[in-house]
Backbone as a printed PyTorch tensor [residue, N CA C, xyz], in Angstrom:
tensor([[[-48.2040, 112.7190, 103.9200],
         [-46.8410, 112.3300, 104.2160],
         [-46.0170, 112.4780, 102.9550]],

        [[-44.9780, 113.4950, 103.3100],
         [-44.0150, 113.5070, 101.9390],
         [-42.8110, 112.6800, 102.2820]],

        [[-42.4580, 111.9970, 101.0800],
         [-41.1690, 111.2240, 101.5240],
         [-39.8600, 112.2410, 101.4840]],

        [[-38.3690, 111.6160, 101.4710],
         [-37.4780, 112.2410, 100.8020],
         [-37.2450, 111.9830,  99.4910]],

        [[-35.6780, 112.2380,  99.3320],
         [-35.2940, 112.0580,  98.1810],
         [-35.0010, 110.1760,  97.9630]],

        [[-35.5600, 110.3280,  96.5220],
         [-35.6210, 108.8250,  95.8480],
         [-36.0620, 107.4200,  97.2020]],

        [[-36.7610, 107.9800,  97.7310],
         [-37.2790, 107.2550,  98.7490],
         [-39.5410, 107.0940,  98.1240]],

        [[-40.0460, 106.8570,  98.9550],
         [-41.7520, 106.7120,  98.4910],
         [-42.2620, 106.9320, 100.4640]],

        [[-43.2500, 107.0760, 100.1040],
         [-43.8670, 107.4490, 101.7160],
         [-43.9860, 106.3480, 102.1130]],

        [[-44.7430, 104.8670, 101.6410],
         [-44.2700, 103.4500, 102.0330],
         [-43.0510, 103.4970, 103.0920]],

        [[-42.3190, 103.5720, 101.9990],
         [-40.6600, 103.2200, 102.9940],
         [-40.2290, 104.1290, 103.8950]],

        [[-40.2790, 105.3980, 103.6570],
         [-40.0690, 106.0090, 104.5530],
         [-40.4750, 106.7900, 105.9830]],

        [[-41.7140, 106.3330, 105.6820],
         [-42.8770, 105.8900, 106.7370],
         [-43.7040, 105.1740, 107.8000]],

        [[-42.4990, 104.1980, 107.3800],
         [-43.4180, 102.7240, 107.6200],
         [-43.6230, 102.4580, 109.0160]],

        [[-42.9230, 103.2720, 109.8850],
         [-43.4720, 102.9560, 111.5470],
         [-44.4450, 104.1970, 112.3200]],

        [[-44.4270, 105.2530, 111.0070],
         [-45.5000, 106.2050, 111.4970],
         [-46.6920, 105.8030, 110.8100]],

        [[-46.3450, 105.6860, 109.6880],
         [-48.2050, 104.9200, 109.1060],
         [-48.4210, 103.3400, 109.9490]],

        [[-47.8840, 102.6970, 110.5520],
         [-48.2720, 101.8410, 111.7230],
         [-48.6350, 102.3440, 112.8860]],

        [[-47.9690, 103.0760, 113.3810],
         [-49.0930, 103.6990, 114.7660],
         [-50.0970, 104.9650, 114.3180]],

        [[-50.1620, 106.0400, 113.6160],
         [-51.3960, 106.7150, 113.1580],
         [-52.2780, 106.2490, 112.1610]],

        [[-51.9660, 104.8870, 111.5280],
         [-53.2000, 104.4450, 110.4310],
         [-54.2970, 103.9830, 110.6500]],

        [[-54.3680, 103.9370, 112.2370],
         [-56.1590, 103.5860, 113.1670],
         [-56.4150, 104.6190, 113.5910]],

        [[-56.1630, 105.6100, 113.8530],
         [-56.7560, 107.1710, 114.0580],
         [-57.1500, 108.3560, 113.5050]],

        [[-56.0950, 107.9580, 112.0210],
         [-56.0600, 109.2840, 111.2910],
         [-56.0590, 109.1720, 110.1080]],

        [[-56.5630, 109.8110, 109.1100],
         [-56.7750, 109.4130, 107.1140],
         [-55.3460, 109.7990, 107.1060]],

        [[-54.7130, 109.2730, 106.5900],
         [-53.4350, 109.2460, 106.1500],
         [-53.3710, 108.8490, 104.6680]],

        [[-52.3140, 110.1590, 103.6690],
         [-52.5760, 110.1530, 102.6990],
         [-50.7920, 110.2320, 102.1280]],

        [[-50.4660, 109.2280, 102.0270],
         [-49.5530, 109.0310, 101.0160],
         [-49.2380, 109.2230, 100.0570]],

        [[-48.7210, 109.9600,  99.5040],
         [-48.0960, 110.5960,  98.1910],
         [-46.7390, 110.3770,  98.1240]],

        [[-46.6400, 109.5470,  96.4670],
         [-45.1900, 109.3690,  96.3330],
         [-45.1300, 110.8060,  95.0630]],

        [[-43.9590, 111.3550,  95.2030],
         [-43.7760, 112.6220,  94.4990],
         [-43.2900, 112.4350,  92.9500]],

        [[-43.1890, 113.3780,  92.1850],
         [-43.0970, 112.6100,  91.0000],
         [-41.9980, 112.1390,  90.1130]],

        [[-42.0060, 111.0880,  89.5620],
         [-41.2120, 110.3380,  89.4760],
         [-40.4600, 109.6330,  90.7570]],

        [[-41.0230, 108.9510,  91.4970],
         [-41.0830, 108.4060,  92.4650],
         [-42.2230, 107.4630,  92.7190]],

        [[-41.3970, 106.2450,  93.4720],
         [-42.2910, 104.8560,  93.4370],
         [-43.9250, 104.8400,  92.4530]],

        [[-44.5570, 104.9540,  93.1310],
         [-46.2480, 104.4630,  92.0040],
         [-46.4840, 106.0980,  91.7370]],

        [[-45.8120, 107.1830,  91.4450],
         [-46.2470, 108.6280,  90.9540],
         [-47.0040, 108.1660,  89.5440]],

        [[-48.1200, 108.6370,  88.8370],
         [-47.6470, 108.4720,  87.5730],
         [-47.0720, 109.6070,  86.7890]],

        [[-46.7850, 110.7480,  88.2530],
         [-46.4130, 111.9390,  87.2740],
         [-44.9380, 111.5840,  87.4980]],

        [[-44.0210, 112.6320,  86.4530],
         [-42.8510, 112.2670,  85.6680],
         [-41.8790, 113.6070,  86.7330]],

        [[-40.9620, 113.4520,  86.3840],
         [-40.0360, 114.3090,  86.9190],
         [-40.0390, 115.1800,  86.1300]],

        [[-40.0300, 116.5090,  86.3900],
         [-39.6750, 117.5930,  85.0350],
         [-38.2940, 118.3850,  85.5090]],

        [[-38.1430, 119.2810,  84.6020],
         [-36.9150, 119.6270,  85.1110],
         [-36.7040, 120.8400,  85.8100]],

        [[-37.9610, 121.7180,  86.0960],
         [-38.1720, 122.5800,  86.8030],
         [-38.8090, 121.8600,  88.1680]],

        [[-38.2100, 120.8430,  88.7240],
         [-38.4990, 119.8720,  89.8220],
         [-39.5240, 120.3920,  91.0780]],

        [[-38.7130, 121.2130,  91.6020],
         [-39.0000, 121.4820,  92.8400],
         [-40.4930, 122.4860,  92.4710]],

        [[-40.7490, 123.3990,  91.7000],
         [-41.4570, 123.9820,  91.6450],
         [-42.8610, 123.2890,  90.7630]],

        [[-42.3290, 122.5860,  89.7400],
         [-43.9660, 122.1040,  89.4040],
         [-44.4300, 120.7170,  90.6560]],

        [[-43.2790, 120.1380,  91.0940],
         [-44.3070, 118.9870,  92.5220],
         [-44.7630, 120.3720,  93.4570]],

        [[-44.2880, 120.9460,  93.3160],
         [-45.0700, 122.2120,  94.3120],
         [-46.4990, 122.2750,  94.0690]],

        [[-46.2560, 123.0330,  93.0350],
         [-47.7220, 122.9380,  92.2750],
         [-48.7680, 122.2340,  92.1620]],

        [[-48.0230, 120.6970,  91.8340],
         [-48.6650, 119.0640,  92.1180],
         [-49.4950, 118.9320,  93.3510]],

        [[-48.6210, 119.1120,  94.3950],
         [-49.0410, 118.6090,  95.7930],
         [-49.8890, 120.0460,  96.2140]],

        [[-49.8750, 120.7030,  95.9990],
         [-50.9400, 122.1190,  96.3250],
         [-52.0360, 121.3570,  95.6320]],

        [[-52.5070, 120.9490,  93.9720],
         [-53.2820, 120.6100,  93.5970],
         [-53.8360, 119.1970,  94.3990]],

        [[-52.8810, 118.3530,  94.7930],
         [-53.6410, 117.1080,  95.4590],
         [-53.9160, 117.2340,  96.9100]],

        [[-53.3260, 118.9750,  97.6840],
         [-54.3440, 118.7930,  99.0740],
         [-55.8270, 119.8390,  98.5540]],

        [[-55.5870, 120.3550,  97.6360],
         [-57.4440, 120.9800,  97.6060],
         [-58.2640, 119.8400,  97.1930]],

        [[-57.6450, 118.5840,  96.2060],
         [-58.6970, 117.6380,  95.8660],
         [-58.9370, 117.1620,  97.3230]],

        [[-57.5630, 116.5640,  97.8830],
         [-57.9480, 115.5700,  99.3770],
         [-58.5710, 116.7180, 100.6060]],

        [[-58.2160, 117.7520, 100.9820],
         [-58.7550, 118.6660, 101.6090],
         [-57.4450, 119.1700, 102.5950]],

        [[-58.2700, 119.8570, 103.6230],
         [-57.1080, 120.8480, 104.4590],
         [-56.2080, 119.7270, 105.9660]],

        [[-55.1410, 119.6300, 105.9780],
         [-54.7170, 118.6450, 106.7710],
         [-53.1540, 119.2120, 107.2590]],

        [[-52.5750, 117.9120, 108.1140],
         [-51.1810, 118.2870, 108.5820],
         [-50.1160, 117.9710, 107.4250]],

        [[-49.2260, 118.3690, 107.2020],
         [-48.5070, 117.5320, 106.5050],
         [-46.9640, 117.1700, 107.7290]],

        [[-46.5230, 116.3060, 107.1240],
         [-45.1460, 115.1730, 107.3150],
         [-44.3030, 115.2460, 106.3450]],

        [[-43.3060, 116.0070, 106.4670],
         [-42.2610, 115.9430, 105.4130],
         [-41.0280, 115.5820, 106.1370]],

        [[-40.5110, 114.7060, 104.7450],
         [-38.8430, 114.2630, 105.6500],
         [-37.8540, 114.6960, 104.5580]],

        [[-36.8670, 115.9850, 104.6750],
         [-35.7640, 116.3880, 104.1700],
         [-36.6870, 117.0390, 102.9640]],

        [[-36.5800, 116.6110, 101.6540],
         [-37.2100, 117.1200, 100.4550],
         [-38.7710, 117.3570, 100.6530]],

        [[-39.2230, 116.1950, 101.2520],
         [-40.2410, 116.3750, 101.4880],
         [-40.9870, 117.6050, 102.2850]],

        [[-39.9520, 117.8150, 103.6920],
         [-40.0650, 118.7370, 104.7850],
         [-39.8390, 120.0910, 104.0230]],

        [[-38.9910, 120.6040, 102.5260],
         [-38.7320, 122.1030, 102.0650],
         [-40.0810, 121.6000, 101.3430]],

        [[-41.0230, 120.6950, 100.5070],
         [-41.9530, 121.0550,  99.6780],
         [-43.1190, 121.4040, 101.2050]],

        [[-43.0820, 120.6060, 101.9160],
         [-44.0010, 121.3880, 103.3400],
         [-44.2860, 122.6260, 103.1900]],

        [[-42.9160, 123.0260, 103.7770],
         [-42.5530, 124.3930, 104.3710],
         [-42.8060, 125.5090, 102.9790]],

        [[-43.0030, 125.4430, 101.8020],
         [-42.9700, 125.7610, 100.8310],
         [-45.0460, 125.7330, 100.6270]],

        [[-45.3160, 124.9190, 100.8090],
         [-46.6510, 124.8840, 100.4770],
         [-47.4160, 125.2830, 102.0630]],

        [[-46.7220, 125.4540, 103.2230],
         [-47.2540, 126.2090, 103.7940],
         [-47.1240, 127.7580, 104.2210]],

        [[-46.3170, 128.1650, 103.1660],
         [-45.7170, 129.4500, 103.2340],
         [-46.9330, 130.2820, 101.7500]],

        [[-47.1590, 129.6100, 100.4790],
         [-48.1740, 129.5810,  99.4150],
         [-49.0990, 130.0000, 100.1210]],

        [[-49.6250, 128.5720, 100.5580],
         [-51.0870, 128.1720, 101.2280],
         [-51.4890, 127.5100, 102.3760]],

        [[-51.3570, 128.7090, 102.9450],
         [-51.4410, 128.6720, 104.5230],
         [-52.8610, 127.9830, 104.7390]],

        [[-53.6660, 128.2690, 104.3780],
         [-55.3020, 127.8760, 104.2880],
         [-55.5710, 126.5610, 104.3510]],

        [[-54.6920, 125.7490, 103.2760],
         [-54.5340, 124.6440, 103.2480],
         [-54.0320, 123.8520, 104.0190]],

        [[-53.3080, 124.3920, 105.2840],
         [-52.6180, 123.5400, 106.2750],
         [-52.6990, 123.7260, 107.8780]],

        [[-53.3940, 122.9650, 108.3650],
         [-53.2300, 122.9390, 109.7230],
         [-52.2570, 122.9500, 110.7330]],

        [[-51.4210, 122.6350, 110.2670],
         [-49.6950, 122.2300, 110.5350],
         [-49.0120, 121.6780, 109.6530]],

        [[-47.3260, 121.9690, 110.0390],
         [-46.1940, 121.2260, 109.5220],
         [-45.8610, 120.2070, 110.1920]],

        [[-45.3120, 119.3180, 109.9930],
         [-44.2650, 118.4830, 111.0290],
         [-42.5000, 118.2500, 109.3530]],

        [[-41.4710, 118.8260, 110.3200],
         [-40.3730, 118.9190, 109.4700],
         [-39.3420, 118.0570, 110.2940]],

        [[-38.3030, 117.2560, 109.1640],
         [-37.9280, 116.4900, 109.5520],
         [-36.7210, 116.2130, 109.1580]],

        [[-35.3850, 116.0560, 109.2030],
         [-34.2530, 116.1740, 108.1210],
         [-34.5610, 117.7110, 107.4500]],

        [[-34.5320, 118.4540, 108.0650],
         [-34.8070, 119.9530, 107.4020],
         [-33.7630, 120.8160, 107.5130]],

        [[-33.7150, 121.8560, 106.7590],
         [-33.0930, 122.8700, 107.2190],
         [-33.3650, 124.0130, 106.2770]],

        [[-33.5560, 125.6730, 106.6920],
         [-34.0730, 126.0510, 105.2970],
         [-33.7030, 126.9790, 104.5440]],

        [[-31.7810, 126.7350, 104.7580],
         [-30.9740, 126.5970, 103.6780],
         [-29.5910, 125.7010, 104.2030]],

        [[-28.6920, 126.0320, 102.8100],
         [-27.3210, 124.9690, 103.0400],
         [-26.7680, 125.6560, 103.6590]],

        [[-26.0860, 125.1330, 104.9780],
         [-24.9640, 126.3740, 105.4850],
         [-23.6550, 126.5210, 104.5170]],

        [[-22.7530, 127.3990, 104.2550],
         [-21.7680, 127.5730, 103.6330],
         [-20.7240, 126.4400, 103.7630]],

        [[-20.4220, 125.9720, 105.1160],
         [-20.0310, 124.3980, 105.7360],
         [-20.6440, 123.2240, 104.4270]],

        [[-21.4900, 123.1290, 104.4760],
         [-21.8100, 122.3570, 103.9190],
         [-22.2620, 121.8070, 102.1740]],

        [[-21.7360, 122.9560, 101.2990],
         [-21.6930, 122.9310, 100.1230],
         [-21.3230, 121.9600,  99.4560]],

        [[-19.7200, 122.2800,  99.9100],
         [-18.6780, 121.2020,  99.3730],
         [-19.3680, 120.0690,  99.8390]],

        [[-19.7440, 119.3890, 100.7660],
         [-20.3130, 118.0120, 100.9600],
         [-21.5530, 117.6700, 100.0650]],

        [[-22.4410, 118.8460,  99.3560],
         [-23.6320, 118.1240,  98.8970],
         [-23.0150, 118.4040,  97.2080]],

        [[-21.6320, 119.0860,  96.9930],
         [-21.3860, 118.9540,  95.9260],
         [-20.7040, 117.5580,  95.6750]],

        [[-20.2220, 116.9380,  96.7920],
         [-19.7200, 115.7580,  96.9840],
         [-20.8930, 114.6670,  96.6950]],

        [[-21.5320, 114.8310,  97.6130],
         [-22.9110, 113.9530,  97.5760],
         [-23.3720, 114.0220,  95.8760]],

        [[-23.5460, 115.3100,  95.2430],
         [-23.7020, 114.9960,  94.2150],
         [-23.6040, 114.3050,  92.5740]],

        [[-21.9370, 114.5130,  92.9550],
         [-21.2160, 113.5350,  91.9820],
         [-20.9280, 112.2890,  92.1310]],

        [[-21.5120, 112.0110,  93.6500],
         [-21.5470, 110.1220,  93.8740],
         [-22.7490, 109.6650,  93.9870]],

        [[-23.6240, 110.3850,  93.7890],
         [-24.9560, 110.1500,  93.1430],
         [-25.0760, 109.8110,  91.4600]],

        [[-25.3090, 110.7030,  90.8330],
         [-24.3900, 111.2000,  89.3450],
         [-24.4620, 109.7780,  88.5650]],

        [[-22.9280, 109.5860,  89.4030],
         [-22.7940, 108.4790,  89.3900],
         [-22.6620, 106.6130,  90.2590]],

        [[-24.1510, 107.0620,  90.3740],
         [-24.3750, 105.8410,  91.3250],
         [-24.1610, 104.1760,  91.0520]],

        [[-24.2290, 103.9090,  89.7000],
         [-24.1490, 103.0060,  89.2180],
         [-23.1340, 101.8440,  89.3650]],

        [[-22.1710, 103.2470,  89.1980],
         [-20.7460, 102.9240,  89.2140],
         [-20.1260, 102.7240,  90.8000]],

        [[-21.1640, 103.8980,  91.3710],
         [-20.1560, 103.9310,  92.8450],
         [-20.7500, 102.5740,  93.5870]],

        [[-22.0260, 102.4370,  93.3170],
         [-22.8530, 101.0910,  94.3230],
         [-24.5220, 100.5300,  93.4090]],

        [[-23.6080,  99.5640,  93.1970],
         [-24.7700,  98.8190,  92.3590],
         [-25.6540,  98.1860,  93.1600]],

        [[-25.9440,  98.2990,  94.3330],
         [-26.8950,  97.6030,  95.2820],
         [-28.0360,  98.7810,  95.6280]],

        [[-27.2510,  99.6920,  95.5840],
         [-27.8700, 101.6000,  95.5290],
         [-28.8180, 101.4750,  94.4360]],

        [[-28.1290, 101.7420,  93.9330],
         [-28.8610, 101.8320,  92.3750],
         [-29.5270, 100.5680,  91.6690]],

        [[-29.6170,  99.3760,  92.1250],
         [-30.8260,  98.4830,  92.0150],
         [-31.8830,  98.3390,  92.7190]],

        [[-31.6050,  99.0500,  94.4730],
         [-32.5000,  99.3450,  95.0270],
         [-33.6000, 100.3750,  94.2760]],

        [[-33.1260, 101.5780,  93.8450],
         [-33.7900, 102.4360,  93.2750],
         [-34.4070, 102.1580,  92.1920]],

        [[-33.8030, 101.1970,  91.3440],
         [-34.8750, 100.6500,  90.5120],
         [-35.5490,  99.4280,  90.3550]],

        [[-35.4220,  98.9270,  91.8960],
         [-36.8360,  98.4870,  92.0900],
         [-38.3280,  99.1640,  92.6890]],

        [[-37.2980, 100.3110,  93.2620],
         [-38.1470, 101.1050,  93.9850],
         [-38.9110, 102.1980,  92.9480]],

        [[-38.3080, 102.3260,  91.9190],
         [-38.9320, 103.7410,  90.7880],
         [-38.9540, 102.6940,  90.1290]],

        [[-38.8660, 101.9860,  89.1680],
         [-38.5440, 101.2860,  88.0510],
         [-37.8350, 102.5500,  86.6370]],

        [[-37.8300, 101.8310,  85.6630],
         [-36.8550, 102.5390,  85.0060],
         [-37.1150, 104.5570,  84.8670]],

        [[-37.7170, 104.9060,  85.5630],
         [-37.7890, 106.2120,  85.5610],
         [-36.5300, 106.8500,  86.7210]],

        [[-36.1520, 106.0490,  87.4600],
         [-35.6150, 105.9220,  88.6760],
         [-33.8930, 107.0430,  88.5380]],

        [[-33.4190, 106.9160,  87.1660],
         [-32.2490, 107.6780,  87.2190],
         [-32.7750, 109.2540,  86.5130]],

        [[-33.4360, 109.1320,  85.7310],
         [-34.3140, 110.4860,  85.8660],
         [-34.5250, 111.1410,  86.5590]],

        [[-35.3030, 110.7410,  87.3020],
         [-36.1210, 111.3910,  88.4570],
         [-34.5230, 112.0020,  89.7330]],

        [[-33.1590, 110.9930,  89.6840],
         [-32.6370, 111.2170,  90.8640],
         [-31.8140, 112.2330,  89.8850]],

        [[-31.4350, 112.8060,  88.8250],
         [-31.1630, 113.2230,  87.9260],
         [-31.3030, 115.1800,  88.2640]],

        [[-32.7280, 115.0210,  87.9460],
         [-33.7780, 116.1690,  88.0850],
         [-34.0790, 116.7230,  90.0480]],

        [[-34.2010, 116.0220,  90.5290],
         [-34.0740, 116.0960,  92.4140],
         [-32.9010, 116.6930,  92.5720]],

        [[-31.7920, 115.8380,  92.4750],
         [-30.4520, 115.6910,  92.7160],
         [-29.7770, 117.3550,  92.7340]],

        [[-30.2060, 118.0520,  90.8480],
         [-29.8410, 119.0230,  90.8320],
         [-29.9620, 120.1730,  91.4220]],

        [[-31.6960, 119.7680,  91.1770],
         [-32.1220, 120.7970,  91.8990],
         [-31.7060, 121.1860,  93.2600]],

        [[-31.8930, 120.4180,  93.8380],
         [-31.6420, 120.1710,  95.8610],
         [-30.0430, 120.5550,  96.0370]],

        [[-29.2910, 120.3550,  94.7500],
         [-27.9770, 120.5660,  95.2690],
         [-27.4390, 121.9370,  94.7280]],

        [[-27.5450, 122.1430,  93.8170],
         [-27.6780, 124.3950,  93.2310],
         [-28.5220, 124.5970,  93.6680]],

        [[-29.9210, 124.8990,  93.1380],
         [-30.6200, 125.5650,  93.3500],
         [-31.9380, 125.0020,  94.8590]],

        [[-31.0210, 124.8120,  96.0910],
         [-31.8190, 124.6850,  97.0600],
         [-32.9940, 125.3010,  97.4210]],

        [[-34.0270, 125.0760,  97.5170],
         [-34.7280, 125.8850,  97.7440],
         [-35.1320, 126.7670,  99.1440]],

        [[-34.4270, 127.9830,  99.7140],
         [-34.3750, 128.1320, 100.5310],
         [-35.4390, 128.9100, 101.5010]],

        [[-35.0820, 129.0210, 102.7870],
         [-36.5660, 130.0880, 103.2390],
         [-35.8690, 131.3250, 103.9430]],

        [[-36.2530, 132.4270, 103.4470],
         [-35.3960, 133.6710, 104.6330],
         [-36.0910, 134.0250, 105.7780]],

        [[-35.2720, 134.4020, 106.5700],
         [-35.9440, 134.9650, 107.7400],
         [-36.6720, 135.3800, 107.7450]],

        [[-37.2470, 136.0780, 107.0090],
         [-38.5750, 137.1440, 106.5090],
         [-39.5970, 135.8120, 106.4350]],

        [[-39.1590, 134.9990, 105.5320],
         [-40.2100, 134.1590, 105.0660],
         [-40.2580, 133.3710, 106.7980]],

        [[-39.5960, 132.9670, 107.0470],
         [-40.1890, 132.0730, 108.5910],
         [-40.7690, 132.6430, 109.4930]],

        [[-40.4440, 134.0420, 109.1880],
         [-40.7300, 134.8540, 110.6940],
         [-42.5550, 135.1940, 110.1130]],

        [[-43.0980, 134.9900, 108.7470],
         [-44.0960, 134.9630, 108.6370],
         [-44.6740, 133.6930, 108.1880]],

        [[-44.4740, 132.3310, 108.8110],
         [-44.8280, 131.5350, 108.9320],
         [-46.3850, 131.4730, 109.3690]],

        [[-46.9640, 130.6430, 109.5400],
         [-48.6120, 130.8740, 109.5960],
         [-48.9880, 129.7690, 110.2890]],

        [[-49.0730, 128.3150, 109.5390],
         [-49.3510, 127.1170, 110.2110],
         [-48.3030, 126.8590, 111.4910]],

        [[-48.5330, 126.7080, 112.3440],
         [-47.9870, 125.7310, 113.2130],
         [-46.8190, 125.0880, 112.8870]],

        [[-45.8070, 124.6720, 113.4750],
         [-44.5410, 124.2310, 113.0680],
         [-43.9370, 123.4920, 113.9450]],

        [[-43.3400, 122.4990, 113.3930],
         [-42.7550, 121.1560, 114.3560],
         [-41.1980, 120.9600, 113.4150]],

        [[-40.1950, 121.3780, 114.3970],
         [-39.1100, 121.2860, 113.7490],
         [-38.5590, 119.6170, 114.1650]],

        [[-38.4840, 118.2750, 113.5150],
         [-38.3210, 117.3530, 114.3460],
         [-36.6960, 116.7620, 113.8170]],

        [[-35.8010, 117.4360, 114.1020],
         [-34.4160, 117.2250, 113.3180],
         [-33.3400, 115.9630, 114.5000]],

        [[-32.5490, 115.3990, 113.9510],
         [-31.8850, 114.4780, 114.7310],
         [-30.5570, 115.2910, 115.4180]],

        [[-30.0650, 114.2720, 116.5180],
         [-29.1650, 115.1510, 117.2210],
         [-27.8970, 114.6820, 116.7880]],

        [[-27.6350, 114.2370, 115.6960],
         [-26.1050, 113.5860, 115.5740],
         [-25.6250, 114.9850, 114.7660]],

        [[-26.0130, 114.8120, 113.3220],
         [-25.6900, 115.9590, 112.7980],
         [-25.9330, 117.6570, 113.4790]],

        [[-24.8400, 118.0130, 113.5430],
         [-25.0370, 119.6580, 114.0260],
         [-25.8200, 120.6480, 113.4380]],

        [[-25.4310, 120.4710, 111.9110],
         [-26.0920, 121.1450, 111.1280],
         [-27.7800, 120.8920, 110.9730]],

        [[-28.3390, 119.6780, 111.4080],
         [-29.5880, 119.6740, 111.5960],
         [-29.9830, 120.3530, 113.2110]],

        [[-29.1080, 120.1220, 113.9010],
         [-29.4250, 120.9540, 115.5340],
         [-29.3190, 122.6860, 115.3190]],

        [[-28.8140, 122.6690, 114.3460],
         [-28.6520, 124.3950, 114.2420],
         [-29.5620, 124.5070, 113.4390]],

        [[-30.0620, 124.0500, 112.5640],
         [-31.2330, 124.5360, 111.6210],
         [-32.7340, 124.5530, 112.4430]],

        [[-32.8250, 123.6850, 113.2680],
         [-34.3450, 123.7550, 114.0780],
         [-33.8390, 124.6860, 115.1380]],

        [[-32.5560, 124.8990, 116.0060],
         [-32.5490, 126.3370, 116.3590],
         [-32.8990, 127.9080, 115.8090]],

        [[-32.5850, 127.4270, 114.4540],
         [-32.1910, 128.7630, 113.8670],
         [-33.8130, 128.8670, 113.2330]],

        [[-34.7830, 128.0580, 112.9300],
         [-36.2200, 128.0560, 112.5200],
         [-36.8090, 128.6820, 113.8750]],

        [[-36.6520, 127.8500, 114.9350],
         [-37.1770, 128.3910, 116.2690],
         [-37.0390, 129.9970, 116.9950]],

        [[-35.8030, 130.2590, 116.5750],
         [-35.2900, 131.9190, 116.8390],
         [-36.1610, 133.0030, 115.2730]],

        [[-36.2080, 132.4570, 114.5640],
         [-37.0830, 132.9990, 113.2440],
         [-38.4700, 133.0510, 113.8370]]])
């Protein structure tokens, strides 16, 4: 189970690891720099937890993964690598890129992140109870990444998808109803 952003699989989990935690090994990973990680955020983000979580399913072995938003592109990313390694996806808050619509909003999102401190101090004490002081780092290093340099998937890349795929996106936002369309037509 991958969480999202500045979230831990604990929390963002917590009513799926209650109904599959009597049936199924369920393996929680908080990503790094995130809740009990002891690895650190680096600043090539997205690509060394890549690396990370490839290394911690050959130790744990071959399984489904659960990703929600950040979690759901390191999925889709490590089952595009290492197909071998995965029985299935399940994707969730996904999409696998920004539509042009939606730039300006995560450039928005980004500078009220940035500065979270300032915008909501209940935000940002949550987070550091939840990371402890690594906590503006880590949203620092995510933040950027996820908001320039998205990591995206092309058609090419979906249309050679391998594992199994579960697009599980909500129906309020459009832009999540068009992205599990637009995975499904890939």
């Amino acid at each position: 189970m991958l969480h999202g952003f500045m979230g831990t699989s604990e929390v963002h989990f917590i009513d799926q690891i209650k109904y599959f935690d009597s049936n199924f090994e369920l393996i929680l990973l908080d990503l790094p720099g995130h809740g009990n990680s002891k690895e650190s955020a680096s600043e090539n983000y997205f690509e060394d937890t890549l690396e990370w979580l490839i290394t911690q399913i050959k130790i744990n072995g071959k399984g489904y993964i659960l990703g929600l938003s950040l979690g759901a592109s390191l999925a889709i990313h490590i089952a595009q690598r290492e197909p071998e390694l995965v029985k299935g996806i399940i994707l969730t808050g996904y999409s696998p890129h920004i539509p042009d619509k939606l730039k300006a909003i995560m450039e928005n999102q980004y500078n009220y992140f940035i500065n979270i401190e300032k915008n909501d101090k209940e935000i940002s004490a949550h987070f550091q109870d939840l990371h402890g002081e690594k906590w503006f780092d880590t949203l620092k290093k995510v933040l950027y990444t996820m908001t320039f340099y998205y990591p995206s998937v092309s058609d090419k890349e979906l249309g050679r998808l391998k594992p199994p795929t579960l697009v599980l996106n909500g129906s309020n936002d459009i832009h999540e109803v068009e992205a599990a369309t637009y995975i499904k037509d890939r």
